[in-house]
C-alpha positions in Angstrom: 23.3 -11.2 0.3 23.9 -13.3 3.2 20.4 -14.8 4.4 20.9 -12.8 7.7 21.4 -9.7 6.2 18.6 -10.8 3.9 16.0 -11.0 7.3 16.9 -8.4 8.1 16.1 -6.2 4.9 13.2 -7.8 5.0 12.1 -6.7 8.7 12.6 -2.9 8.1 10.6 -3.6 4.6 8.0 -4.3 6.4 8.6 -1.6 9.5 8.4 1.2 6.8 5.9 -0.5 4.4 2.7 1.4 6.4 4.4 5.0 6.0 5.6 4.3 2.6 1.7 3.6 1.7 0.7 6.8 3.9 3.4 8.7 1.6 2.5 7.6 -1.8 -1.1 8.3 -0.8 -0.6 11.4 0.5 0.2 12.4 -3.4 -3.3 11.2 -4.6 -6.0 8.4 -4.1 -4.6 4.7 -5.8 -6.7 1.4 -6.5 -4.7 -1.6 -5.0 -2.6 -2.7 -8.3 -1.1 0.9 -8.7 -0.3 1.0 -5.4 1.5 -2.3 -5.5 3.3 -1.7 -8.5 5.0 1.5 -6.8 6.0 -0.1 -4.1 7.2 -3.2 -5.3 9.0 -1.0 -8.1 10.5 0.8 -5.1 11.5 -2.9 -3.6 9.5 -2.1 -0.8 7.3 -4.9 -1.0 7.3 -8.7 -2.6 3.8 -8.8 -3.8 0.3 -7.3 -3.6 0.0 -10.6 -0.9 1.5 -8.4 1.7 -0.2 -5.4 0.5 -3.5 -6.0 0.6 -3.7 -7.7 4.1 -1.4 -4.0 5.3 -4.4 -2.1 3.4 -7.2 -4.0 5.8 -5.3 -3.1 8.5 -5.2 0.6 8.3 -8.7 0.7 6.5 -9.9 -0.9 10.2 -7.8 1.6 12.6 -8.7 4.5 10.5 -6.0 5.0 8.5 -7.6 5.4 5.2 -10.8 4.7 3.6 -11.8 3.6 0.1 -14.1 3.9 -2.9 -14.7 2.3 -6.1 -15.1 4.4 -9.2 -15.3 3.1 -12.7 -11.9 2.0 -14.3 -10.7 2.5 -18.0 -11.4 -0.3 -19.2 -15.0 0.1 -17.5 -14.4 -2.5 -14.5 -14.9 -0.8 -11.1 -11.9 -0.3 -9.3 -11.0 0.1 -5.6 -8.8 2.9 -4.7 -7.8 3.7 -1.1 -7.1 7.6 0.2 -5.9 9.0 2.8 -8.6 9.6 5.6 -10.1 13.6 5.6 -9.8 13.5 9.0 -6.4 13.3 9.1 -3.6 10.8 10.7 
């Protein structure tokens, strides 16, 4: 892929990113790495680098909210859902 074509992949990765997160939650709560690995399996994302900064973000304007709940392997985990009060 050309490296223009390649920015510009890139640029509408990142335009979408926010509503692919709002979709994939909208099918249940997710901690961070599960959420990362969807997307990035989806080749919506590079890394959990740009996910986690995105996450802040929409955790601040209201987007969503999150919790930590015991893991399976007994760490605590943070998992992000959708806000109750709606979008």
């Amino acid at each position: 892929m050309s490296d223009q074509r390649e920015k510009i992949a890139t640029n509408i990765r990142k335009g979408v990113l926010e509503y692919c997160v709002l979709g994939s939650l909208a099918g249940g709560d997710k901690y961070g790495l599960e959420l990362a690995e969807e997307l990035t399996a989806r080749q919506l994302t590079a890394s959990e680098g740009s996910l986690y900064p995105l996450l802040a973000r929409m955790k601040t304007t209201g987007l969503v909210e999150t919790y930590w709940e015991e893991g399976g392997s007994g760490r605590k985990r943070k998992y992000t859902r959708l806000r109750s009060t709606g979008i």
